[in-house]
C-alpha positions in Angstrom: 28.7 10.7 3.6 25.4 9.7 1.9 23.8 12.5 0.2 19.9 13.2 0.6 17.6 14.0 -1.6 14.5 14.0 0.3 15.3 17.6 2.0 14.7 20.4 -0.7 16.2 23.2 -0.2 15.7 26.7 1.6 14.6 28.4 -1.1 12.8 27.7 -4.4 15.3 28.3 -7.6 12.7 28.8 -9.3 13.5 32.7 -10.1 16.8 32.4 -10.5 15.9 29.6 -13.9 13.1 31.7 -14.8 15.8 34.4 -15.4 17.7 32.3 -17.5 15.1 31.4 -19.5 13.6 35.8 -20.2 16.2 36.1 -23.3 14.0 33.4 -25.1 10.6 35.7 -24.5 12.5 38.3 -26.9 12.7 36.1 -29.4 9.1 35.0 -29.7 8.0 39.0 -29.6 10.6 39.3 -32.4 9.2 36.3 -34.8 5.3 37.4 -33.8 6.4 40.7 -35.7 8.9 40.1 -38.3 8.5 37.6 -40.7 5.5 36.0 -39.0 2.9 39.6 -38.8 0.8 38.0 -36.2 -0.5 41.1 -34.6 -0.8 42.7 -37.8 -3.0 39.8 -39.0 -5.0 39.5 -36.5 -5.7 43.1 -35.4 -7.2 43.2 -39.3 -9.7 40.0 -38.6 -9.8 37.7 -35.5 -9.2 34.6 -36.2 -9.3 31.0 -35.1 -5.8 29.2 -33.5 -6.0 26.7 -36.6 -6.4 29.4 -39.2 -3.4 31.1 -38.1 -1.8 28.2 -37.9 -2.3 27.1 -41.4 -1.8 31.4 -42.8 1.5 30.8 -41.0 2.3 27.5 -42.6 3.3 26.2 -39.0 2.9 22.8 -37.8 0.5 22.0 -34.6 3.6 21.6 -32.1 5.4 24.6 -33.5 2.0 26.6 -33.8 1.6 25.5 -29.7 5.0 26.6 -28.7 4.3 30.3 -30.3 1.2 31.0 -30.0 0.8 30.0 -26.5 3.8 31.9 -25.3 2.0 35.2 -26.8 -1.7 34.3 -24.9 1.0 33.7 -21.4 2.4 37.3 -22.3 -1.2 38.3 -22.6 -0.3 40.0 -26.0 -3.3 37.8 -27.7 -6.1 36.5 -26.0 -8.8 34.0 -27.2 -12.5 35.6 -27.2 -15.7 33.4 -25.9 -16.1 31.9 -30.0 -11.9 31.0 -29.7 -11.0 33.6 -32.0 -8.0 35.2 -31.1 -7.2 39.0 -31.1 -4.5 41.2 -30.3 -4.8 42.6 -26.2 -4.7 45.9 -25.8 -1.5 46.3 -25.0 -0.6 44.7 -28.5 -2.4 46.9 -30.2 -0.9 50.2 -29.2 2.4 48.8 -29.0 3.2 45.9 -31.7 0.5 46.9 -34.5 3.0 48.7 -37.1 -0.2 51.1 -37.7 0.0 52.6 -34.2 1.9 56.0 -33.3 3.2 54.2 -30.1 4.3 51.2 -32.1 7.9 49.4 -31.2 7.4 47.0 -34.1 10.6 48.3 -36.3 12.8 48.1 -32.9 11.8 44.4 -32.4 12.0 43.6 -36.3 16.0 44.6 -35.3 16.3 41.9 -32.8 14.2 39.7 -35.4 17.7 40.0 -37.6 20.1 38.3 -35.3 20.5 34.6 -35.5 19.3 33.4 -32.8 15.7 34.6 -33.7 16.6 33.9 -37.2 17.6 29.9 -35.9 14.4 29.8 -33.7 12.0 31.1 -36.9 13.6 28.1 -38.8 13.1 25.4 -36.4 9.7 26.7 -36.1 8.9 26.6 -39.5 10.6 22.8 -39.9 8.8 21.9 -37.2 12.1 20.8 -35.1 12.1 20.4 -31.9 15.5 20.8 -29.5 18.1 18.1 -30.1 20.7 19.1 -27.9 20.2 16.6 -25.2 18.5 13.8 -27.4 19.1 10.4 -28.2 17.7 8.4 -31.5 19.8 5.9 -33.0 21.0 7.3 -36.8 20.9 11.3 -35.7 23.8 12.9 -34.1 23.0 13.4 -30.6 25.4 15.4 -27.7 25.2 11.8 -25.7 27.6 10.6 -28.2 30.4 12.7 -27.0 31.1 11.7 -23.4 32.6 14.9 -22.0 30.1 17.1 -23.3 27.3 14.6 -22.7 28.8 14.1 -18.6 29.1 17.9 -18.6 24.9 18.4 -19.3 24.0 15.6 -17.1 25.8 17.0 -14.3 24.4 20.3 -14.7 20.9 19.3 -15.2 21.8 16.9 -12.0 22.0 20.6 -10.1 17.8 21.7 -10.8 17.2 17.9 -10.4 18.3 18.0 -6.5 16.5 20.6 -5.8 12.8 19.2 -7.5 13.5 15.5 -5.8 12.4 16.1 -2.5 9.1 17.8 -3.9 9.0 15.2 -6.9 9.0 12.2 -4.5 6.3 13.9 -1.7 3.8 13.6 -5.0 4.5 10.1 -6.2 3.2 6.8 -4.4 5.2 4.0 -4.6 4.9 1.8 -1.6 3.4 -1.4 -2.9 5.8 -1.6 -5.9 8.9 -3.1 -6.0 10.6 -2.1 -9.6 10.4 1.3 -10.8 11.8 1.5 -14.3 13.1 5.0 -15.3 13.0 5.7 -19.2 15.7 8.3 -20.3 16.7 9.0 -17.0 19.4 11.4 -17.5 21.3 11.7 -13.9 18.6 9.5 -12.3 18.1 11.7 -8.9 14.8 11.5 -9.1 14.6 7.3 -8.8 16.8 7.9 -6.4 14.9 9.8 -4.4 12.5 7.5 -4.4 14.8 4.4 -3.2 15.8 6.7 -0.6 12.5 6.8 1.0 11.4 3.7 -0.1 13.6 1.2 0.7 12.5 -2.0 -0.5 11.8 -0.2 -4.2 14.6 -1.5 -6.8 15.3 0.6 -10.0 16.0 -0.4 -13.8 17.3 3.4 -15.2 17.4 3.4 -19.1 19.5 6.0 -21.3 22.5 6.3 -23.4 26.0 4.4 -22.2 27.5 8.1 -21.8 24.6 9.2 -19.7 24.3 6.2 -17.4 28.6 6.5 -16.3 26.9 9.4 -14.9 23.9 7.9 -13.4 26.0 5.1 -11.7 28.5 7.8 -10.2 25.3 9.8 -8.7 24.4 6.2 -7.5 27.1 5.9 -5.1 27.0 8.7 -3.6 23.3 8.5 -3.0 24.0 5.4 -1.5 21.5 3.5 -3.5 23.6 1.9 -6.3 22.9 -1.2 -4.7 19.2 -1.3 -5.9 19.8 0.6 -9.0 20.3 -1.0 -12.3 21.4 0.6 -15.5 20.6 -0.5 -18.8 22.1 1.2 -22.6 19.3 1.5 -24.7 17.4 3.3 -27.7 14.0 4.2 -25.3 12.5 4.3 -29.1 14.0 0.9 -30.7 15.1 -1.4 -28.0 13.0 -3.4 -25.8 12.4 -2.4 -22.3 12.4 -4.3 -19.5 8.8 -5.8 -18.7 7.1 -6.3 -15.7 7.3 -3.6 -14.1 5.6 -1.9 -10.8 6.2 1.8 -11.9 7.4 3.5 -15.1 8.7 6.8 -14.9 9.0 9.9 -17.8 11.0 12.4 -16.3 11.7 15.5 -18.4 11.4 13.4 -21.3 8.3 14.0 -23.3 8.9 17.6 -23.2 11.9 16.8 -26.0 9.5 15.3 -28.8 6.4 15.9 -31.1 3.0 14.3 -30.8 3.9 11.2 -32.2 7.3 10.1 -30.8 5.3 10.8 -27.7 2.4 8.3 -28.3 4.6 6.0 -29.4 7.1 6.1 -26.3 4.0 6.5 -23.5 2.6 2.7 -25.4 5.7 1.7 -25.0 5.9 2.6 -21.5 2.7 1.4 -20.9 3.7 -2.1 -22.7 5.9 -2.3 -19.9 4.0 -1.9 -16.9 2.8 -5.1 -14.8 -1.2 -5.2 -14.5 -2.0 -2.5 -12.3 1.4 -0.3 -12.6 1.4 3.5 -12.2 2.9 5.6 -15.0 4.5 8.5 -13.6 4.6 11.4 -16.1 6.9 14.4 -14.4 7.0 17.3 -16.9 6.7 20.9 -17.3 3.2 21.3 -18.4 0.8 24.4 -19.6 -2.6 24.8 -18.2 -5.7 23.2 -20.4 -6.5 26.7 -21.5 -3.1 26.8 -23.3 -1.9 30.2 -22.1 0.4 29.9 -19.8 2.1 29.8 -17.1 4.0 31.8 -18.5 7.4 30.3 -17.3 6.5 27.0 -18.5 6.0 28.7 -22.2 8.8 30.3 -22.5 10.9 27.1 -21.3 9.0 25.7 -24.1 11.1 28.0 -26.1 14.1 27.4 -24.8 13.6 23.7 -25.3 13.3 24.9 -28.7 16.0 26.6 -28.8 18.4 24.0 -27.6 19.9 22.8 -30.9 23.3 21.0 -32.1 25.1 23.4 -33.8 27.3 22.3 -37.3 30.2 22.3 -34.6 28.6 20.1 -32.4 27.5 18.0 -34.9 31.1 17.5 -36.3 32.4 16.6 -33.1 29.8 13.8 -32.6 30.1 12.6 -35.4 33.9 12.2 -35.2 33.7 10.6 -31.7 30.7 8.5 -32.1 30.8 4.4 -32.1 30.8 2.3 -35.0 27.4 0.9 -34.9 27.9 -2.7 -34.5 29.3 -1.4 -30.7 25.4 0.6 -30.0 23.5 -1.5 -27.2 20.9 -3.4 -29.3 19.6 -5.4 -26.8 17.7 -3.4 -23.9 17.8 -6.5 -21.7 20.8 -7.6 -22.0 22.6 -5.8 -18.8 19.9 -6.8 -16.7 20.9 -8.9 -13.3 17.4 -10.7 -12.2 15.8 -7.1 -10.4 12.8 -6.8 -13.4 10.3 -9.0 -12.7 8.4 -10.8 -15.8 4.6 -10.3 -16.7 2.7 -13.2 -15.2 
C-alpha cells in the first residue's frame, strides 16, 4: 500500500524533539561561565555583540550559535544602543560575585567532555560533520550502514513536517523540482504526491540515495523521481530547472559554503524558477526561538568522533570510483536552459 505524506499527523512532535535537544542548553550555560566569563564580562561593562565576539576570539558563526542561544534563554539581553548586558536573572545567579551565584556548580559540568568538545568546535569555528558530505573529508555517508541508519531516522521527523512543508510551497506550473542534498527525499516526494505532473532530480551521496530510491517505492513516486551521486559543492547540477530545493541543508555550513551552494542553486534554476529554502531559522532579532537555538547547538554538537573517522576511512571508495559527473545518471527528466 502506497504511503502518504500529505496527512500530518495527530499531534505535533515537536515536544518530544525539543526534549531531546535540552541536554545541549546545559552545555552553552556551562561554556558562558567557564572558560568563556561572559556574564562576568559583561556585568563589569556592556558591550557590543562584535566586541565580545572579538574578547572571545570567536568567529561570527560560532559567536551566532552562543550568543544567541543566551539572548533565547533571556540570560543576556541587547539594550536600545545593541549593547548587551546580563538579565536579571544572570546577574543574581551566574555572576561569580553574587551570594546566590551557581557559577562553580556549572563550571563542574563545564569539565566533562562534551562541553569540553563543544568549547573546541566553537573556538575552531567547526561546524557538525556528522551527516556531511565534501569530497576529501571523512564523512558518515561513506559508510553505508551507518549512513542508511541516519537517513532512516531523520526519514521519521521528515514524515511528520511533509504534509505541512508541502501546504507552504507552490509548485503547480513547474515541472522539475531538483532537490540538492536530499537526504531521504520525503519532502520531494510529498510534493509529487500532490502534484502529479511535477518530476524530481534528488542529489546526495550514492549511500544516501539507496535510501532515497527505497523511500521512493513505497511512496509510489519512484517513477518520477530521479537520483543523481554528486558533490552538491564540486559537481555540476543539473540545469534547467523549475524549482530547486534546500532542505535541512544550509543549516550544516558557514557563511561561505552557503553563498556559494545558494549561487549554485540559483545557477540552476530556469528563468523564473522558485528557490525553496526549508530550514530551521532564528527570528531577525537573533534571540531565539529558543528551540531553534539550541538545535543550533546540537547541530554543533554532531561531530565524527576518532572512531567514526577510522571506520570511514577504512570503508570509503578509492577515488577514481566517486561520481564525478553530476549529470551523468540522468535519463532525459531535466530540462535544458533555453
Amino acid at each position: 500500500m502506497t504511503q502518504s505524506l500529505l496527512s500530518p499527523p495527530a499531534a505535533d512532535p515537536a515536544p518530544v524533539l525539543a526534549l531531546l535537544d535540552q541536554q545541549y542548553g546545559s552545555y552553552v550555560l556551562a561554556a558562558a561561565v567557564e572558560p568563556f566569563s561572559i556574564f562576568d564580562r559583561l556585568a563589569e561593562r556592556a558591550r557590543s555583540e562584535e566586541a565580545l565576539r572579538a574578547e572571545l576570539g570567536l568567529a561570527p558563526r560560532a559567536a551566532t550559535v552562543l550568543l544567541t542561544a543566551l539572548r533565547a534563554m533571556g540570560l543576556i539581553v541587547a539594550g536600545p544602543d545593541g549593547l548587551l548586558t546580563p538579565s536579571d536573572l544572570a546577574l543574581e545567579h551566574l555572576c561569580t560575585d553574587s551570594p546566590f551565584e551557581t557559577a562553580r556548580y556549572l563550571k563542574l559540568r563545564g569539565r566533562t567532555p562534551e562541553v569540553v568538545s563543544f568549547v573546541d568546535r566553537l573556538r575552531k569555528n567547526t561546524p557538525g560533520d556528522y551527516y556531511i558530505y565534501r569530497k576529501g573529508s571523512p564523512s558518515m555517508m561513506d559508510n553505508a550502514a551507518r549512513c542508511r541508519a541516519v537517513t532512516l531516522a531523520l526519514a521519521g521527523v521528515a514524515r511528520s513536517v511533509a504534509p505541512h512543508f508541502v501546504r507552504c510551497v507552490s509548485l503547480a506550473d513547474a515541472r522539475v523540482l531538483l532537490d540538492v542534498g536530499c537526504g531521504s527525499g520525503l519532502y520531494s516526494m510529498a510534493c509529487l504526491q500532490a502534484y502529479p505532473r511535477l518530476k524530481v532530480v534528488a542529489v546526495d551521496h550514492k549511500n544516501v540515495l539507496e535510501v532515497t530510491r527505497e523511500l521512493a517505492v513505497e511512496h509510489g513516486v519512484a517513477d518520477r523521481l530521479e537520483c543523481v551521486a554528486a558533490d552538491m559543492f564540486a559537481d555540476p547540477l543539473p540545469g534547467g530547472c523549475d524549482a530547486v530545493l534546500l532542505s535541512k541543508v544550509l543549516h550544516d555550513w558557514d557563511v561561505a559554503e552557503c553563498e556559494s551552494l545558494v549561487s549554485r542553486c540559483g545557477g540552476a534554476l530556469a528563468k523564473g524558477g522558485q528557490l525553496l529554502i526549508h530550514d530551521c531559522f532564528l527570528n531577525d532579532g537573533m534571540d531565539g526561538p529558543l528551540a531553534v537555538a539550541i538545535h543550533s547547538v546540537a547541530l554543533d554538537c554532531a561531530a565524527v568522533d576518532a572512531e567514526d573517522a577510522a571506520d570511514m576511512e577504512a570503508e570509503a571508495p578509492p577515488e577514481a570510483e566517486a561520481p564525478t559527473e553530476a549529470g551523468k545518471e540522468n535519463s532525459g527528466i531535466v530540462a535544458e536552459s533555453s
